[in-house]
N, C-alpha and C positions, 0 to 999 in steps of 0.2 A: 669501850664498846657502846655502852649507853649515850654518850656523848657521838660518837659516829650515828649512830644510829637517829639522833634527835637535828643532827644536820644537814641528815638525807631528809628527813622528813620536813624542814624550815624550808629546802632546796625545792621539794618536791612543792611545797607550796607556791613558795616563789615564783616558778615557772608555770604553773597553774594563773596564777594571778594575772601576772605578764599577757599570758596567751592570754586569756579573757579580757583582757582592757575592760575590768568593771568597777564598778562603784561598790562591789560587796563583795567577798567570798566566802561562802559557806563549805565547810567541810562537815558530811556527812557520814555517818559509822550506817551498817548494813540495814539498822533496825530504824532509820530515821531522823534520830540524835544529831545534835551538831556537838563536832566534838573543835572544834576551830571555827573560830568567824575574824573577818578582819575588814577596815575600811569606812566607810560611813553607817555605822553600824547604829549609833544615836540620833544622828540626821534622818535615817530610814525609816528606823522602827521606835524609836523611839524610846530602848532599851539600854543600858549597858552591856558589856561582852559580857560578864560573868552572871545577870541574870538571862542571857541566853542560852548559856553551855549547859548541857545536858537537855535541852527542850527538843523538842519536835521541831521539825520546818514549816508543818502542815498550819501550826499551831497560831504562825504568822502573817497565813497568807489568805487570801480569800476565800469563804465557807465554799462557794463552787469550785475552787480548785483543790481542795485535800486531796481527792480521790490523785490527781496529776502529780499532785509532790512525791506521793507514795509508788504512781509508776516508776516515773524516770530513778528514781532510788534504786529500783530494783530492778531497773532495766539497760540502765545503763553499763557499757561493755569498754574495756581496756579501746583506749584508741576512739572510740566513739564519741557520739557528741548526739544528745537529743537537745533540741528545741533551736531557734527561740521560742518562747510559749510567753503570750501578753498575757499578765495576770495584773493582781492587786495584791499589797503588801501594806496590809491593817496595821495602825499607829497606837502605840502604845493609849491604852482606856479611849480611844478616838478623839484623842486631844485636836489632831491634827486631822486634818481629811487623807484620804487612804492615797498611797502613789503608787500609779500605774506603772509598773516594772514587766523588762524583760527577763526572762529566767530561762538560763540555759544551764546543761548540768555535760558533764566530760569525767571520765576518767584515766588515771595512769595505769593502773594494773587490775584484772582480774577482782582479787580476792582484797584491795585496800579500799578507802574510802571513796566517795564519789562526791565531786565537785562541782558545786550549786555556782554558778557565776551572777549577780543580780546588778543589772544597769538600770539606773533611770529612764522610762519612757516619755516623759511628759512634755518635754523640749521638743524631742522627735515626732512625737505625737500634732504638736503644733505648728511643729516645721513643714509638716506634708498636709496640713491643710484642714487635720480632725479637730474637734471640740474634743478634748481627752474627759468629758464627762457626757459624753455620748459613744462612747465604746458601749456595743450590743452584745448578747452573749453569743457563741455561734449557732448558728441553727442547724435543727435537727436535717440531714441531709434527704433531696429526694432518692426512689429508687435507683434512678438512672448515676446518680453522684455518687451514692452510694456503693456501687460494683464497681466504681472505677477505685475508688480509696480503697475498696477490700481489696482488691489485686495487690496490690498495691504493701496496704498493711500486713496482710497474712508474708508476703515475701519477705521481707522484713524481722518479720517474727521466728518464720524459719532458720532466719541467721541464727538466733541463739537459742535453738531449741524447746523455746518456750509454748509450754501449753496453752492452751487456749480451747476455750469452750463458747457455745453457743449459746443465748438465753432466747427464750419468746414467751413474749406476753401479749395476752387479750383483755381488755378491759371490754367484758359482755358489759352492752345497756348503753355504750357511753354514748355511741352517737346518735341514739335517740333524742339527746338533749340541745343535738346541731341546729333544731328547729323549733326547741322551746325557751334555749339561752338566745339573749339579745345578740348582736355581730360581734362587738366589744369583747361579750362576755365569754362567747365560744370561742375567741381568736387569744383570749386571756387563756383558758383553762388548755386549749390544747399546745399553746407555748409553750407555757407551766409543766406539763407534762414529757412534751419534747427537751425541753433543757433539763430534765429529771433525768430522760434516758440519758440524754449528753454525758451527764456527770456522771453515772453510775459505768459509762461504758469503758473500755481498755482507752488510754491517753485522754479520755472525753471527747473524741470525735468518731468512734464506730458504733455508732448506732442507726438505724430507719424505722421511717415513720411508712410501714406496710400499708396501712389503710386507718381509718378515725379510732379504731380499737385496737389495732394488730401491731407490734412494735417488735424487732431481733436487735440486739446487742451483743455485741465482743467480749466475753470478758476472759480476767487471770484468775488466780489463783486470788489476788491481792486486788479484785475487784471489790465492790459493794455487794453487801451478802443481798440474798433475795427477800430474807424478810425484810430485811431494811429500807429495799426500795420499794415489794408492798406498802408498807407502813407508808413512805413518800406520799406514794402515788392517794392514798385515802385521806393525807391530809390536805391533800391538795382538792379534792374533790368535794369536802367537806368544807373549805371555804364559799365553795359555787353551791354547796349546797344539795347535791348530788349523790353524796356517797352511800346512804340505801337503798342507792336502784342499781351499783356497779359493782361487779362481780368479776375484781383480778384475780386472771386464771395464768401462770407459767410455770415453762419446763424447760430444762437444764437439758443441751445435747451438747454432748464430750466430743473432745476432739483431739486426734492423735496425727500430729504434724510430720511425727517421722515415718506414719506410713502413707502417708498424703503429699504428694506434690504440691504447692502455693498455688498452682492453677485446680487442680483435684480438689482442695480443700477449699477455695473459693466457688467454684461451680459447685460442690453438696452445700453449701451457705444459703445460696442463690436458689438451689432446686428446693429447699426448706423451706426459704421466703416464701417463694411460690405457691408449694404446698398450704401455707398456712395462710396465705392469701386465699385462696381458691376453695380451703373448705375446712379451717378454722385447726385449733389447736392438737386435736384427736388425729387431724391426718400427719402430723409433725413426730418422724423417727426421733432416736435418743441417741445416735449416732452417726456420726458424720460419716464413717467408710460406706455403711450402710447408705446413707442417701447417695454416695457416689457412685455406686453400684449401680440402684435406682435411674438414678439420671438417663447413663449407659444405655440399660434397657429400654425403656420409655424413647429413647432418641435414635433406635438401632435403624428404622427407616430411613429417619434426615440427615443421618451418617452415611449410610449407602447413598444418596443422593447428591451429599455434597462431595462425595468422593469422583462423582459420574462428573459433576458439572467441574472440578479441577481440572481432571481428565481430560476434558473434550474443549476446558476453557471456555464452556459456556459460561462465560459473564463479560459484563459492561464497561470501560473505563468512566470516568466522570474525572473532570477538572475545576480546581478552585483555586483562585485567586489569590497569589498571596505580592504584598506590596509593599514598595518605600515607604515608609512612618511618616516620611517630611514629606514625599513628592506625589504619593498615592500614585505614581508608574508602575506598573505591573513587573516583581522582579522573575518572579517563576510560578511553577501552577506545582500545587499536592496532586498525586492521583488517586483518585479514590473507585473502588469498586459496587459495581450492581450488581446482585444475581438477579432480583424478578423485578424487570424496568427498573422504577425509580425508587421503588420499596426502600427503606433502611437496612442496611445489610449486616446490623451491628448483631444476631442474632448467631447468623451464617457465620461471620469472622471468629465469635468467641465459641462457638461449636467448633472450628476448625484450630483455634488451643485449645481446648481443651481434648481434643482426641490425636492431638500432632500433628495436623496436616498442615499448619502453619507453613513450613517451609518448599512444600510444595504449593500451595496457592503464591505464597509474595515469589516464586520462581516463573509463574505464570502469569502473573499481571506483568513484570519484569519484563519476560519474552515481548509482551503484548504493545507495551511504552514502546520497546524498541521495533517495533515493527510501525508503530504508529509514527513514531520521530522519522524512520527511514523513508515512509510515506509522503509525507509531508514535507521535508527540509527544502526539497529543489522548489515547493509553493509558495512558499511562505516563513516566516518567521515562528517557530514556536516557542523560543526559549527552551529552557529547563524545566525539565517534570521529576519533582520529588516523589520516589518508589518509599516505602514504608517494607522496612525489614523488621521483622518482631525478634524479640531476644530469643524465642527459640530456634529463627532460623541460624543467627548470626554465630549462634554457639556452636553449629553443629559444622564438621571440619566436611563433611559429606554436600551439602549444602554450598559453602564456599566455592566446592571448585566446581561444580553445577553453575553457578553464578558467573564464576572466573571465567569459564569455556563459551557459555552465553553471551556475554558482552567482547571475547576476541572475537566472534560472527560479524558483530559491526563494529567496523574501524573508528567510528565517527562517533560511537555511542558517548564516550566521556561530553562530547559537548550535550547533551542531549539529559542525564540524566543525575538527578541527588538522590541520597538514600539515607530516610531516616530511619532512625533505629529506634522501635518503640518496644514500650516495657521494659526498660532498663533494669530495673529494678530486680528482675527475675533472673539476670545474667548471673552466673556463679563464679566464673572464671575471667574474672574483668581483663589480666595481663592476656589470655590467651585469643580474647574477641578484639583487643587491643591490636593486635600482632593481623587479624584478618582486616580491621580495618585502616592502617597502614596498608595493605596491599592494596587495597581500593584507593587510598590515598593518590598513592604512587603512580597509577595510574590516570591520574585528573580528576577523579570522583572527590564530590565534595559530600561530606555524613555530617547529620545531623542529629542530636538527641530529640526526639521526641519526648511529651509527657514532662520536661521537668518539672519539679516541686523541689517542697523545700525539705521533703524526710530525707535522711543519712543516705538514704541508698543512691539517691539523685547526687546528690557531691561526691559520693566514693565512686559514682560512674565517671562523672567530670574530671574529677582527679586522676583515673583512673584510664580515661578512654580521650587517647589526642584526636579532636573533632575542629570541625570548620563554627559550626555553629550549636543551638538551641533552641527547642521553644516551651517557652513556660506553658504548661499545665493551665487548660482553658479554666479549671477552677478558682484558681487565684485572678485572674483576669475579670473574670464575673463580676468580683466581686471587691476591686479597686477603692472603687467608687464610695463605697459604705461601708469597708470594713479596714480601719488603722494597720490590724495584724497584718492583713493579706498585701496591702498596699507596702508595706514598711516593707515583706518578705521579698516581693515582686521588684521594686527596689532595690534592693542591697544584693539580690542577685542578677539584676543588668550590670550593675556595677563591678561585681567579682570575675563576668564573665570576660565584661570590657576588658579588663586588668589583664586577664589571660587569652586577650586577643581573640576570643570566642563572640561572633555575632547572635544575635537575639530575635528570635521571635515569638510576637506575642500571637496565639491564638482566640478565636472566639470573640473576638472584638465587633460588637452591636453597635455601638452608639457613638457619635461626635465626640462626646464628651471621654470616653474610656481612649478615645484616639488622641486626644489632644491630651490626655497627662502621661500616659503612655509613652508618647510622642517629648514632652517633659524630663521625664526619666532616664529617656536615652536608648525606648528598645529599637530596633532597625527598620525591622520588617512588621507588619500586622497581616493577621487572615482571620477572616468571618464576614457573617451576612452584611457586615459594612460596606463591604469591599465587593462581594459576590457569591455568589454559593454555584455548588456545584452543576459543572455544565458539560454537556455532550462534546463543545467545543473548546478548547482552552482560548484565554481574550487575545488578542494580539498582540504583539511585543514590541516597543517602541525601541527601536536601533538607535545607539549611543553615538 
């Protein structure tokens, strides 16, 4: 039995290994420990196996990533898979200069070990074009960056029932010193600071920079305690010289996921932020249900209004550009919504999830494409116009056949329209929105994911939902150009997609330069201010 039993587990290795194609593998027990290691274990770190067993992983790997070895340890789920995550992997007394590694972790079951995979980055790093000793840390995200990753993360999170709390901190006094530190020195100390929150926050990437004092992070259970990053934050202040005149003040708001929706508990996150933007620490509840409540009321006007303008279909279409990578020929236009002219309508849209009217606005811009496509066909040329279905429309079986009955009205609609499906990530029921998007299939509709990334939920949608196309997550896109991680990710999934016959598009693309490596890579389509931004009219369509 002991022998059966020490078989499955060589087995279970084995296949672990295999599927990783890496240079290391760590096997980790629940509390951190490696309880196995196998592969270039001396080349890497510079160790023997047996002065590794029983050690920490954290122990090994770069002093900013601890807090990250300790997530995915305890976050990783039977089936699943976090990362890749770029880090650094410290050589034994710094004999050797540190090597830039990928680190992805997987596991087999529940309640067994969880498996650290660690491949060498340095090659690859060099292969796409980085200095691999000019890897930056990530930066601390803006507002706007931020509410997209919380959507985002918190869904995620609700997979596995994990709690998750709120922190907010104000550093009173600090940015008094925006005008007495030299450029350098200010642009040092509030780095320093931001890559403080990075580390201390859930994975290292849910934190914002509120304003020059005002900072929210994410955390677990198994975050960085609060005195700790007190403590941080004042030695950091005290190198600038600073730290008698700054007075860190934070508080801890709880958060209960299972009685919060991913979109509920994002929105009281956001309505916090807010708060503590607008009139500092004292106005910030200790409770997430509570601010969601808040929210609600405070919004019960813009609620009635945005119900009226669905209603009546009072609002705009706007067309953007989206294009051949090689030929910059226009292949189809996104449609994008106005309520007041040309305003930003990102307000109104996430007002409308978070209170479910989701499925009836994208059924009414919907209607609106197809009356505009019907208008226009016998004039001219319009192509294809990409409608935007949010996961909450797409889940709901109500919804569907609303859609379904709408588009038999016109015969000719399949040429006329695509349907991306954004927020993926929040879908619960992948096989059953599966099955509605197959019946759009069938009918000549071509779907697209919106928003891809490279978190779990994004691959378990792709695996999960048989689609025409993709478009990478303008985040990653941004930031090609300067950051190895995001370039490597953006990468390796053009590639996956190709493989499974899935086309690509890159969003947000600015510059010549993001188009020509882009373009490189192998994605199809690009859309952004490159190319054009949104217009009253969609551009012409050059017939094939």
């Amino acid at each position: 039995m002991p022998q059966t039993k020490e078989l499955k587990s060589q087995r279970d290795r084995f296949l672990a290994f295999a599927f990783a194609a890496a240079d290391l593998l760590v096997e980790v027990t629940d509390d951190e420990k490696i309880s196995y290691i196998s592969g270039a274990v001396k080349a890497i770190t510079g160790y023997d196996e047996k002065e590794v067993m029983g050690e920490k992983l954290s122990e090994f790997l770069d002093a900013n990533d601890i807090d990250l070895a300790a997530s995915i340890t305890k976050n990783t789920r039977a089936g699943g898979k976090k990362g890749p995550y770029l880090t650094k992997i410290t050589h034994k007394n710094g004999v050797i200069e540190e090597k830039h590694v990928f680190l992805s972790s997987f596991a087999m079951k529940d309640d067994g070990p969880v498996y650290i995979a660690i491949t060498l980055a340095d090659s690859l790093l060099s292969f796409i074009g980085f200095n691999r000793n000019e890897v930056a840390p990530q930066n601390i995200p803006s507002v706007d960056e931020f509410e997209k990753l919380l959507r985002k993360k918190i869904a995620n999170l609700g997979e596995t029932n994990q709690a998750v709390d709120v922190q907010v901190m104000q550093l009173e006094g600090m940015s008094a010193f925006q005008k007495k530190l030299d450029a350098n020195s200010w642009a040092g100390l509030t780095a320093a600071i931001g890559q403080l929150m990075m580390e201390a926050s859930l994975d290292g990437e849910t934190a914002v920079k509120v304003d020059d004092e005002k900072f929210l992070l994410l955390k677990t259970e198994n975050s960085q305690a609060e005195d700790q990053l007190q403590k941080k934050i004042m030695e950091i202040a005290e190198r600038y010289n600073i730290a008698d005149a700054i007075n860190v003040q934070s508080k801890n708001i709880e958060g209960d996921l299972t009685a919060l929706s991913a979109r509920e508990a994002t929105r009281a996150v956001l309505y916090t932020m807010n708060k503590m933007e607008q009139a500092g620490l004292d106005a910030v509840g200790g409770d997430l249900n509570a601010s969601f409540s808040a929210f609600l009321e405070e919004n019960s006007i813009k609620i009635n209004n945005i119900k009226r303008m669905i209603s009546h279909q009072n609002f705009k279409l706007r067309f953007q550009p989206i294009v051949m990578m090689k030929t910059g020929k226009v292949s189809h236009h996104e449609v994008l919504v106005r309520f007041n002219a040309d305003d930003s309508p990102f307000e109104m849209i996430t007002l409308c999830e978070d209170i479910g009217l989701s499925p009836d606005l994208d059924l009414g811009v919907c209607r609106q494409c197809l009356k505009f496509a019907d208008q226009n066909r016998k004039k001219r040329e319009i192509g294809k116009l990409a409608v935007n279905l949010s996961g909450q429309s797409i889940q709901s079986e109500v919804f569907v056949k609303k859609l379904m009955a709408t588009l038999d009205e016109y015969p000719e609609a399949a040429k006329h329209l695509i349907f991306e499906i954004t927020e993926s990530s929040e879908i619960k029921d992948l096989d059953k929105v599966d099955g509605y998007i197959q019946q759009l299939r069938q009918k000549g509709y071509h779907v697209c994911l919106d928003d891809f990334g490279a978190g779990s939920a994004s691959f378990q949608s792709l695996h999960k939902l048989n689609v025409d196309g993709v478009k990478i997550d303008g985040a990653y896109i941004r930031k090609v150009l300067n950051s190895p991680r995001d370039a490597t990710m953006v990468k390796n999934m053009v590639q996956m997609c190709h493989e499974m016959g899935v086309y690509v598009v890159a969003e947000m693309v600015e510059s010549e330069e993001q188009r020509v490596f882009l373009d490189s890579i192998g994605v199809d389509k690009g859309q952004g201010w490159l190319f054009g931004k949104a217009e009253p009219e969609p551009l012409p369509i050059e017939e094939e």
